[in-house]
Every structure is written in structure tokens, then in C-alpha cells.
C-alpha positions, -999 to +999 in steps of 0.1 A: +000+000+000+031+023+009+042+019-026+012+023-041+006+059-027+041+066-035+035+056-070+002+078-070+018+109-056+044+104-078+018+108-108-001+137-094-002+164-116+019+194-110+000+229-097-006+249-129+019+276-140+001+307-131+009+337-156+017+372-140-008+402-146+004+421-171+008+453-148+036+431-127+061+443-158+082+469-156+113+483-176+146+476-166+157+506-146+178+533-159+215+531-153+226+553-123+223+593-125+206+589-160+177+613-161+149+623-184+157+660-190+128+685-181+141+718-190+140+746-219+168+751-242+200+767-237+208+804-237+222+810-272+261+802-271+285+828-257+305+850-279+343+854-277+356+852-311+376+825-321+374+800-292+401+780-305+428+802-303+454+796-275+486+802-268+517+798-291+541+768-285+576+776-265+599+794-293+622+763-311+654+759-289+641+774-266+641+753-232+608+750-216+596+758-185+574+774-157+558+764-125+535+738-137+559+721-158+584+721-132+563+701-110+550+682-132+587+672-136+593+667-103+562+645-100+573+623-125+542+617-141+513+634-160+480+631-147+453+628-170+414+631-167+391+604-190+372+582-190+373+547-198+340+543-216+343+554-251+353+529-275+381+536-299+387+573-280+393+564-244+387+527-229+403+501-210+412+468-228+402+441-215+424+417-225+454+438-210+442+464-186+459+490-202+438+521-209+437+529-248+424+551-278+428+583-298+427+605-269+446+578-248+475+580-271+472+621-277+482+626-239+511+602-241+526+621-268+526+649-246+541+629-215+574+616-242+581+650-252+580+661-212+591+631-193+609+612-219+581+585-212+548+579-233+539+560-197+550+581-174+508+592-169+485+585-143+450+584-152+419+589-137+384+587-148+359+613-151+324+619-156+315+642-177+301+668-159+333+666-136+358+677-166+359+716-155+358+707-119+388+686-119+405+711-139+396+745-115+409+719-085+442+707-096+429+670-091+443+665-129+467+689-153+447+680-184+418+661-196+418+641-227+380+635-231+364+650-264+362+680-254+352+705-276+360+741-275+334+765-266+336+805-256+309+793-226+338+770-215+368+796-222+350+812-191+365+784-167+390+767-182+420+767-211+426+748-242+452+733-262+445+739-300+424+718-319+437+685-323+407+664-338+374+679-359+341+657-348+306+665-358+273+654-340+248+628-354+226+603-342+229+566-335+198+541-339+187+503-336+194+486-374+158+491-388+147+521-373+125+548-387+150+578-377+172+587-405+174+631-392+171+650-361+135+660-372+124+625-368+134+628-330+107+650-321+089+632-296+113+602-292+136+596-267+171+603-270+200+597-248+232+626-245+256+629-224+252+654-191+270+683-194+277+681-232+280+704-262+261+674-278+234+680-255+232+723-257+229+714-295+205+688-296+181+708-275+185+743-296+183+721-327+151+695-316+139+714-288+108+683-291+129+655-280+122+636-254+160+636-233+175+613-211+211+624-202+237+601-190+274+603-174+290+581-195+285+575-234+284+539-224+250+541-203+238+555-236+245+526-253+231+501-230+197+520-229+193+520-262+202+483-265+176+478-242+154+501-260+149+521-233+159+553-260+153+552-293+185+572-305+222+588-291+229+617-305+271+629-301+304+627-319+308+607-351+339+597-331+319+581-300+293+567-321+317+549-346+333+536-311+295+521-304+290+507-338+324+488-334+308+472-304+273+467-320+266+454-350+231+460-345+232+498-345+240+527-375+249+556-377+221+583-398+214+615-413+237+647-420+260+660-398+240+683-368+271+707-362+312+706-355+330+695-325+364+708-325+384+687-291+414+707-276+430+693-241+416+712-215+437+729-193+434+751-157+432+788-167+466+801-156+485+775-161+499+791-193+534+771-197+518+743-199+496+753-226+525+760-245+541+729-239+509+710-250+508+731-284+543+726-291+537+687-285+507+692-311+528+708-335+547+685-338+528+651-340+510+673-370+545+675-388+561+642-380+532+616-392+525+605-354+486+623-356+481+603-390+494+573-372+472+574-345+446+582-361+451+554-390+450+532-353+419+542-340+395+564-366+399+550-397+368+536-396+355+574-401+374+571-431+401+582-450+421+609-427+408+643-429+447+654-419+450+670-382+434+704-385+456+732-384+463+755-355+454+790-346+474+812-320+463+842-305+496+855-294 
């Protein structure tokens, strides 16, 4: 009889599989500090001229130096504000651990020509929104973080001279119906905080729907998870995505330039020459064709570094 009721409890059907209500679901949540934007456009841009003019390199044989260069020296080491989320630009490999890209290898041209050392750098990784910041308080003597020049920005901080030419467009799902920023209206779209990209997109499509971000790469994941329907930034940044995805183009004309200088703490005005001399001369010697046959040739053939402007 024992056996026999094992046997039938054995056979007993199971309890049925009940389906969750439908109001149970819910998105995945957005990464941390993303926020759907709620505010009017910018201010029109300030004007100051030519933001892009800075400070002419140290005169040839000439030996440099000034206060921040000397303790830089004594240091031993550049320290360098990124981050370590944008593919091809600025990431960390993960087969080696070594922190890589375009603007990666920009900085260490400065460190050789002022340490002797392309590794003698220290880096450390910065949100977006904490560029100027970092800059006003020492805690780094240049970021290397597409950074484009602005007059607004001139207001806090210093520049290098141009050493790359970006311009914003939009990223989207393989598929989708966005092809221009007018398409947008209504639709959300993921920018980084703090971001020419994002002044742009809300003067230009002042109807999107925007969700801003602290790093490029939360962009990505939300829109892989279709939590946006676009990313709108740098050619440079989105190509960096698309070599990651294969599920996501690039679309539509170019919304507007993005020229990227190093920033610099005002003041600190021998350094600034330093870091134009350093640009002078990768533009002369085939290195900025180098690196960027390395990292952004998937833009394309080279558009050649752009040329320098000096205001002294």
C-alpha cells in the first residue's frame, strides 16, 4: 500500500503555471544618474571670437619651463582626466588592462616630449560633468576626453588647439525609422550630461524627449535595451559604439562641428604652451596620422590633423 501511494503521488499532476498580470512588468531601470531631462533650451552660445585660439608653442630651442611644468617634472608623471567608456577614444582593454584610444595615445605624446616616457601618466576617470571641476581643482593637469572648445567653456578653463574635428549625429537600432534629427521629435534620446552634444540637440530639436547620461556607455546600454530610441554625439563616440554593435548605424547629416582641444586650468599658461608645441609636432612628424590610421579610420580616410590657430 506504501508503494502504491508513492506511486500515485508520484503521478499527481503538478499545480498549474500561473501567468503574471500584465501590470507586474516593468522596464529595466535606468542606469545610475541617467535622467529624463525636463528643462527649456539653452541660452544662445557665448561669444568670444575665435574660441580656439590659444597660446603659441615655446619658441624652437628654446628650453621650456614654468611652475607647472616644473612640478609636473618633479612629479614624474602626467596626470590625465578620462574616461574609460568610449570605445576607440578612451577605454580600458580588456584583454590587457591598459587604458587605450585616440585621446589615450594624444596625452602620451605629450608625456614623451616632457618626461621622456609615453607611460609616465597617471590616469583617472571622469564623468563628464566633472571635466571643468577637476580642472579648477588641480585633481588632474589635463583632460583628454572629447572635449570641444566653446567660448561658454573659455569662461573656466584653457585649451590646447584643436587636435581632432568631430561633428554630432545620431545613432539608432538597425531598422529604425530615424534617418534626421527632425524624426526625433517626440522620441527619446540619450546625450551625455554636461555636453555640447546635448546644448545642441536641445536648440536644434527642442521636441525630444531627453535622457542624459554620465558616460557614453550608459547611452548605449539604454538603447540596446530600448529604453531610448537614439544617441545623439560625436561621429567619433558613435563609430566607437557601432564597433561594439553590429546592431546599431549611424544616420542623417551631420547636426554641427566638435572641435576637441586638451583642456587645461586657466593660468597655467606654460603648460599650454608645452601641450601646443607637443601638437605641433605630431602634425608635422606623421604621429597624428598614425594614430589616427589606429583608432578612426573607420571614419574614413584621414581628414589630416586640423591646423592651428594662435592668438599671441
Amino acid at each position: 500500500m506504501a508503494t502504491g501511494a508513492a506511486a500515485a503521488g508520484c503521478s499527481a499532476p503538478p499545480e498549474p503555471y500561473t501567468v503574471p498580470p500584465s501590470d507586474t512588468y516593468s522596464d529595466p531601470p535606468l542606469p545610475a544618474d541617467a535622467t529624463l531631462l525636463n528643462s527649456p533650451a539653452p541660452p544662445p552660445p557665448v561669444d568670444c571670437g575665435d574660441p580656439t585660439a590659444s597660446l603659441r608653442p615655446f619658441p624652437p630651442g628654446e628650453e621650456p619651463s614654468g611652475p607647472t611644468l616644473d612640478a609636473i617634472r618633479a612629479r614624474g608623471r602626467l596626470v590625465v582626466g578620462l574616461d574609460t567608456g568610449s570605445n576607440l577614444l578612451s577605454f580600458r582593454d580588456p584583454a590587457t588592462g591598459r587604458i587605450e584610444g585616440f585621446d589615450v595615445d594624444i596625452a602620451r605624446e605629450v608625456a614623451r616630449d616632457l618626461l621622456g616616457d609615453p607611460d609616465a601618466i597617471e590616469f583617472r576617470v571622469l564623468p563628464y560633468a566633472e571635466r571643468e571641476r577637476a580642472l579648477q581643482n588641480s585633481q588632474v593637469d589635463l583632460v583628454a576626453k572629447t572635449m570641444a572648445i566653446t567660448c561658454d567653456r573659455r569662461t573656466r578653463i584653457d585649451f590646447s588647439s584643436v587636435y581632432y574635428a568631430a561633428r554630432q549625429k545620431i545613432l539608432v537600432m538597425a531598422g529604425s525609422p530615424i534617418t534626421s534629427i527632425a524624426d526625433l521629435a517626440g522620441r527619446r534620446v540619450c546625450v551625455g550630461e554636461a555636453t555640447t552634444s546635448l546644448d545642441r540637440l536641445l536648440r536644434q530639436q527642442p521636441d525630444a524627449a531627453v535622457v542624459t547620461a554620465p558616460m557614453w556607455s550608459d547611452c548605449l546600454v539604454m538603447l540596446q535595451q530600448r529604453q531610448v530610441e537614439a544617441i545623439s554625439t560625436d561621429d567619433t563616440l558613435l563609430a566607437g559604439m557601432v564597433a561594439q554593435d553590429p546592431y546599431v548605424r549611424i544616420v542623417g547629416p551631420s547636426m554641427g562641428d566638435e572641435l576637441y582641444g586638451l583642456g587645461l586650468r586657466q593660468g597655467n599658461d606654460d603648460l599650454e604652451r608645452f601641450v601646443n608645441g607637443t601638437l605641433e609636432r605630431i602634425r608635422r612628424d606623421g604621429t597624428w596620422e598614425m594614430i589616427y590610421e589606429r583608432w578612426l579610420s573607420v571614419l574614413g580616410p584621414s581628414p589630416g590633423p586640423p591646423p592651428a590657430t594662435y592668438r599671441d
